[in-house]
C-alpha positions in Angstrom: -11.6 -8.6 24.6 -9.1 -6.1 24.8 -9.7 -3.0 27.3 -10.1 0.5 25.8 -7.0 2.8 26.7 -5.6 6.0 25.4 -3.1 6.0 22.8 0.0 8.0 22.1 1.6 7.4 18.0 3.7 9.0 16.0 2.5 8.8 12.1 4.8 6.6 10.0 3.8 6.6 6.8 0.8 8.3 4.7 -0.2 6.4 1.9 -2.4 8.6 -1.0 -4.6 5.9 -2.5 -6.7 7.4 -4.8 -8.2 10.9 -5.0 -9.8 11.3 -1.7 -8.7 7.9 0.1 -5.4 8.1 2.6 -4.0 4.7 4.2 -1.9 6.0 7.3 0.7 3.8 9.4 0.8 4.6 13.4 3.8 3.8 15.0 2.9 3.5 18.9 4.7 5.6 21.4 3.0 4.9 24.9 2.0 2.3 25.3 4.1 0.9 22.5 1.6 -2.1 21.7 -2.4 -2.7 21.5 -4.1 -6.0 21.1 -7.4 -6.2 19.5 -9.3 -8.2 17.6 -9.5 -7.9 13.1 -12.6 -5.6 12.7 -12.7 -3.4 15.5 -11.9 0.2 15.8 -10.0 3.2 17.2 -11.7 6.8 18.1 -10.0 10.4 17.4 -11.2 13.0 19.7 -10.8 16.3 17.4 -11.7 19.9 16.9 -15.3 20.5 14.6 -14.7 24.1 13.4 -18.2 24.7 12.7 -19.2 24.3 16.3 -16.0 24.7 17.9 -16.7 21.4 19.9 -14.7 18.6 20.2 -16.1 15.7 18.5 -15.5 11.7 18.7 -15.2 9.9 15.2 -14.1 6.4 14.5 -12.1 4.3 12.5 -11.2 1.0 11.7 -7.9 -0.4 12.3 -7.2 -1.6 8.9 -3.9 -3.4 9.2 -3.5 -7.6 11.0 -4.0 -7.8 14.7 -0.1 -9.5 14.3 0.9 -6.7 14.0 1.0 -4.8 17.5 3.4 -1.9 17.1 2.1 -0.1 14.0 -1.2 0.0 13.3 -3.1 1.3 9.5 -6.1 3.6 9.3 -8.0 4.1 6.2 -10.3 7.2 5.2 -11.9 8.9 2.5 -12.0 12.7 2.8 -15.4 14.5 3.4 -16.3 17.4 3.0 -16.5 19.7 6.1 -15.5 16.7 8.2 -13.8 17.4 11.6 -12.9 13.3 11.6 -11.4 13.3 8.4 -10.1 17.1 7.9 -8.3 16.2 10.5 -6.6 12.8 9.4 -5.7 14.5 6.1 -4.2 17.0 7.9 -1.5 14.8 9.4 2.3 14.3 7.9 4.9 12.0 8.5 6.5 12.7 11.9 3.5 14.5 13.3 2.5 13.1 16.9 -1.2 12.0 17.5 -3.5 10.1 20.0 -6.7 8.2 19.9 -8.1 5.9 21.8 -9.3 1.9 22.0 -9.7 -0.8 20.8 -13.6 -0.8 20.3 -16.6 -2.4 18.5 -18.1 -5.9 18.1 -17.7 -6.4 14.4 -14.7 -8.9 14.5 -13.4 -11.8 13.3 -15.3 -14.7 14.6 -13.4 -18.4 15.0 -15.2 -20.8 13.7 -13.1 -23.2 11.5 -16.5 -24.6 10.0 -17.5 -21.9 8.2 -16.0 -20.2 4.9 -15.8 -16.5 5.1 -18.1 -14.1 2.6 -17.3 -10.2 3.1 -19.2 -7.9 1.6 -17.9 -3.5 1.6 -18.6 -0.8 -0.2 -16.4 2.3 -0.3 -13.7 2.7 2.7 -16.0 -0.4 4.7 -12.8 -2.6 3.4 -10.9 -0.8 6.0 -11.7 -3.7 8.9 -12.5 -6.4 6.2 -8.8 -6.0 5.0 -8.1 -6.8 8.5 -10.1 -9.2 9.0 -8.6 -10.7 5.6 -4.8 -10.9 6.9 -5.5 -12.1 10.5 -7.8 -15.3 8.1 -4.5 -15.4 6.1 -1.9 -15.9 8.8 -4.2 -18.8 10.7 -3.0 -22.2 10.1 -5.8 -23.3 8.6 -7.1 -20.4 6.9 -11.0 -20.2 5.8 -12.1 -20.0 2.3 -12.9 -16.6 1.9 -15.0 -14.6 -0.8 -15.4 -11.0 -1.1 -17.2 -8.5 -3.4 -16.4 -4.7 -2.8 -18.3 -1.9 -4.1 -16.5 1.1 -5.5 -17.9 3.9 -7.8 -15.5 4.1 -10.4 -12.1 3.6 -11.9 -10.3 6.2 -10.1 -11.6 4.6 -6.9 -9.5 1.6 -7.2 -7.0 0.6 -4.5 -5.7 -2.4 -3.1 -5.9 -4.4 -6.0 -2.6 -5.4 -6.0 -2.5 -6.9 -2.1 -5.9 -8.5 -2.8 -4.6 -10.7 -6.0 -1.6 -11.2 -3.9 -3.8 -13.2 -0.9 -6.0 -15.0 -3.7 -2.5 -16.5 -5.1 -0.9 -17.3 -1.6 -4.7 -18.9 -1.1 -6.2 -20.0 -3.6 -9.6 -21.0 -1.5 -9.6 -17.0 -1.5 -11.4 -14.7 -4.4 -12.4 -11.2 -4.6 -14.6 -9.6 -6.8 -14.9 -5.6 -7.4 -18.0 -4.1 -9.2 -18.0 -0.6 -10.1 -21.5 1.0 -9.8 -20.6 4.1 -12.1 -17.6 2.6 -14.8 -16.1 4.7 -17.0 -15.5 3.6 -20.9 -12.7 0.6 -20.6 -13.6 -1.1 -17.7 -14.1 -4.9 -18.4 -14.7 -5.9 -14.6 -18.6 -6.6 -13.4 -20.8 -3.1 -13.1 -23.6 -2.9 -10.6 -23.8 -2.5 -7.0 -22.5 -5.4 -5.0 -26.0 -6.6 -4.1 -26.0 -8.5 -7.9 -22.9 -10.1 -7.2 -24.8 -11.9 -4.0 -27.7 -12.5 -6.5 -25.8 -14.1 -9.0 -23.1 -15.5 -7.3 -24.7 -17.0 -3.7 -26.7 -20.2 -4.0 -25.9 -22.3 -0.6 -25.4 -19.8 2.8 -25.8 -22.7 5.0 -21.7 -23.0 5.4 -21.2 -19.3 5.3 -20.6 -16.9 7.6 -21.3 -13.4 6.3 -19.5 -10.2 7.6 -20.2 -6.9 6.1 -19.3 -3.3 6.2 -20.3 0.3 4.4 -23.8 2.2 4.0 -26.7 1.3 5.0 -28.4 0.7 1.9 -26.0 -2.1 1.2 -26.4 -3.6 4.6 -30.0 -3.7 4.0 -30.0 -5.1 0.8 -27.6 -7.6 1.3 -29.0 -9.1 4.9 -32.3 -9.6 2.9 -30.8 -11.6 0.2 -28.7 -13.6 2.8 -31.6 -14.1 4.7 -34.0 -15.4 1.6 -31.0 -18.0 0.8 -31.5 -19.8 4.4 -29.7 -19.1 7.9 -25.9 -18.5 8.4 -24.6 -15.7 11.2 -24.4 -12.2 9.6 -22.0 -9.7 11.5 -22.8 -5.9 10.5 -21.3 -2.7 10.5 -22.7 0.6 9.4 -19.5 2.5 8.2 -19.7 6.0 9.7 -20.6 9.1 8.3 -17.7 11.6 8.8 -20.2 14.8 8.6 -20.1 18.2 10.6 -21.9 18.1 14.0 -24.7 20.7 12.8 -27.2 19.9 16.1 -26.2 23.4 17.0 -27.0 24.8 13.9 
């Protein structure tokens, strides 16, 4: 596992999504590499303006572990957040530093298994990771993966993700749309019917998901009613104000 260390970058490239969702590129400065492993994470210390403290906040590194000199962030903008005020804040050119790489939600290999990722919202952010890094193996794993979004206008990545499925066709994604708007001819629900409809067998599986807690939930039960495979979890954080001094 790779050590955590402090991190100097310069921002590359900011990447406006959808409404409220920003992909940023980070182009190391010092040290000019990281290692780490597809899944795990990188922390921001920054200002909360409410308190005036400085707080930690998180994010995955969503870009292939290949990849050493720039790494991707993805975020949604919250309201009142420090973590992501802050990350919307930044321009091309502008200097930053975080620190890691962090977190036991990666990429396990296990060549036996076929890979089923389950996300809802910005929780893509390490499974796109973990997606490339699969992807540039030698003998990729079949992979399956059903993303939660809200609506429409919440729609990214569509293009990349057809792209993978036609490079590999053992690959498939599926996005559900829990609030569609008129037109929509994709599945509508949360992503926990997708698992109800679509998983028989989990014997071969290993499972890997990321987003809120209610999903995580949801979908562990209904893995775990199917029979026994590994489940690897992550709770995607909640980028609210620091209001214990309130």
């Amino acid at each position: 596992m790779a050590s955590i260390q402090r991190f100097t970058a310069n921002v590359a490239a900011v990447r406006q999504l959808t409404h409220d969702v920003r992909h940023i590129d980070l182009e190391l400065v010092d040290p000019p590499e990281v290692r780490f492993k597809a899944g795990q994470f990188i922390s921001f210390d920054v200002p909360d303006a409410r308190t005036g403290r400085t707080v930690t906040r998180p994010y995955s590194i969503a870009s292939s572990p290949s990849v050493s000199r720039t790494i991707s962030v993805l975020f949604n903008l919250v309201p009142h957040g420090p973590g992501s005020g802050y990350l919307f804040g930044l321009r091309e050119g502008d200097r930053t530093n975080f620190i890691g790489p962090a977190g036991n939600f990666y990429l396990r290999d296990d060549p036996t298994r076929d890979l089923l990722f389950v996300a809802t919202g910005t929780g893509i952010a390490p499974i796109r990771s973990m997606l490339l890094a699969n992807a540039e193996r030698s003998q990729p794993s079949r992979t399956t993966l059903f993303w939660g979004l809200r609506s429409q206008r919440d729609l990214y990545y569509e293009d990349e993700l057809s792209r993978l499925n036609r490079e590999w066709p053992g690959s498939s994604h599926t996005i559900t749309l829990s609030r569609p708007e008129p037109g929509w001819t994709g599945p509508a629900g949360r992503v926990t019917m997708l698992i109800e409809r679509e998983i028989q067998d989990v014997k071969r599986l290993a499972v890997y998901l990321c987003g809120n807690s209610g999903m995580i939930a949801g979908v562990t039960g209904l893995i775990q009613a199917k029979g026994l495979c590994p489940i690897f979890r992550e709770k995607y954080y909640d980028d609210t104000p620091d209001v214990s001094q309130d």
